[in-house]
C-alpha positions in Angstrom: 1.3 11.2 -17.2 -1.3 13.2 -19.4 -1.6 16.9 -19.9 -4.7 16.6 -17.7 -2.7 15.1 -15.1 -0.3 17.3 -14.8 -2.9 19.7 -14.2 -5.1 18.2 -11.6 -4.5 19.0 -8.4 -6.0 15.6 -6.7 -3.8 13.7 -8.5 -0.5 15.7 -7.6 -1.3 15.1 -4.3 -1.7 11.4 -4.7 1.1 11.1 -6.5 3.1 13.3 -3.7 1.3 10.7 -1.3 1.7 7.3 -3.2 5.6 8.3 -3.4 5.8 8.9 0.3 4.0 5.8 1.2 5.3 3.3 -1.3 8.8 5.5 -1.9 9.9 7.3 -5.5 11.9 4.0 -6.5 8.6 1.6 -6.3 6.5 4.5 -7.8 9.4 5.4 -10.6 9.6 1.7 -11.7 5.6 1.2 -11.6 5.2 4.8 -14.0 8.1 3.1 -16.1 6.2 -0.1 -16.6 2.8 2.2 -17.4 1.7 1.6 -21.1 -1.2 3.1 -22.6 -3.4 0.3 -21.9 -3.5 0.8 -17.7 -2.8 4.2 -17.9 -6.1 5.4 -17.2 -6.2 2.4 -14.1 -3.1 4.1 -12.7 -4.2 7.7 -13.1 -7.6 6.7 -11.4 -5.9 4.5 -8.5 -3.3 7.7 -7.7 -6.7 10.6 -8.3 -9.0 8.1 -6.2 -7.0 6.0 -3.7 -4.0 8.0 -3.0 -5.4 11.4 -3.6 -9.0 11.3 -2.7 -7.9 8.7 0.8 -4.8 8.1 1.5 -4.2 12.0 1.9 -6.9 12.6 4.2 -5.9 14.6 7.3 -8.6 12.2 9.7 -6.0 9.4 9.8 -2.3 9.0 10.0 -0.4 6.9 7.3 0.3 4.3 10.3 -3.6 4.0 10.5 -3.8 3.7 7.0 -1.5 1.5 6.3 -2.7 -0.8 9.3 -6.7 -0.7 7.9 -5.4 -1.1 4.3 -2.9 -4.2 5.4 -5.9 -6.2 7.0 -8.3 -5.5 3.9 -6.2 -6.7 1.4 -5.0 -9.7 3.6 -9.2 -10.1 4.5 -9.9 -9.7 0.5 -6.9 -11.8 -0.6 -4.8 -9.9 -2.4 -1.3 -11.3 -1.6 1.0 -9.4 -4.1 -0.8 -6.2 -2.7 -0.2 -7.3 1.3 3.8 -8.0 0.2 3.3 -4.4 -1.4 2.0 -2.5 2.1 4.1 -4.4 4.5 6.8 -2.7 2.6 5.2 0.6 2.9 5.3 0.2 6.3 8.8 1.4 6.1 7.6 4.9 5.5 4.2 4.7 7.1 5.4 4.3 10.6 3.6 0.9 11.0 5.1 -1.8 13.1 5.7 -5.5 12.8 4.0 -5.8 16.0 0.7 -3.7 14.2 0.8 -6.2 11.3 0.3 -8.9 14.0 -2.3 -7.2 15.7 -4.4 -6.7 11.8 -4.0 -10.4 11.4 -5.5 -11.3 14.3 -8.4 -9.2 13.2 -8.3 -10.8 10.0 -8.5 -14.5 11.4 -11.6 -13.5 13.8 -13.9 -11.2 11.3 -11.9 -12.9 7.9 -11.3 -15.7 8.1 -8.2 -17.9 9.7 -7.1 -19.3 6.2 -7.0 -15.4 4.9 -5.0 -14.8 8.0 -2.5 -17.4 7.5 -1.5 -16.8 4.3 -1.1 -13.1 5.1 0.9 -14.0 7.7 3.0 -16.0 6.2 3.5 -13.5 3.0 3.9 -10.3 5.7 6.6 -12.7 7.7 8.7 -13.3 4.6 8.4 -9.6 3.2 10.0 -8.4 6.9 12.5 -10.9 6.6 13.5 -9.4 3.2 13.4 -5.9 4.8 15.5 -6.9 7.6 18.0 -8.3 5.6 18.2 -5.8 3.1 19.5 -3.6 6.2 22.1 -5.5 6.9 
């Protein structure tokens, strides 16, 4: 993290956000991985999307993380819909609000888009379910 960082309030909040959403391990090991070359991507992306949105008052993380599931699955962004539906774990969303996004996805995305989300959101609850156990 830069001095500037350290400074700027927008981005402590996102990063107090993107840890409670994504949780400190998945943040800790992203922030390990940081070199200078994406840095400025990951200090925009924690300012912008988890500062700036993602820590709006208007909406709850559930709502959030429902909307942000069904745009990435829409957009095609698997490893990022594998990323969310793990979040869901802190965001309060539920397996059966996945399903419902997907459906929304199939009818105004797109039934291919939907498919492979679904099949990438059913094996990434699968994994969270049997790291439970």
């Amino acid at each position: 993290m830069t001095e500037k960082n350290a400074r700027n309030p927008r981005y402590e909040q996102g990063m107090a956000t993107r840890r409670s959403v994504l949780g400190s391990a998945h943040v800790d090991r992203a922030e390990a991985k940081k070199t200078g070359f994406d840095e400025p991507f990951q200090d925009l992306i924690t300012e912008a999307a988890w500062g700036h949105v993602w820590s709006r008052p208007e909406w709850t993380k559930r709502e959030r993380s429902i909307v942000t599931i069904a745009l990435l699955a829409a957009l095609g962004h698997h490893d990022e819909v594998a990323m969310h539906v793990r979040a869901t774990a802190n965001t309060g969303a539920t397996p059966d609000d996945i399903r419902e996004a997907m459906l929304h996805v199939a009818i105004y995305a797109g039934v291919p888009a939907a498919n492979h989300a679904i099949k990438i959101a059913k094996q990434t609850l699968a994994e969270m379910e049997e790291s439970k156990t």
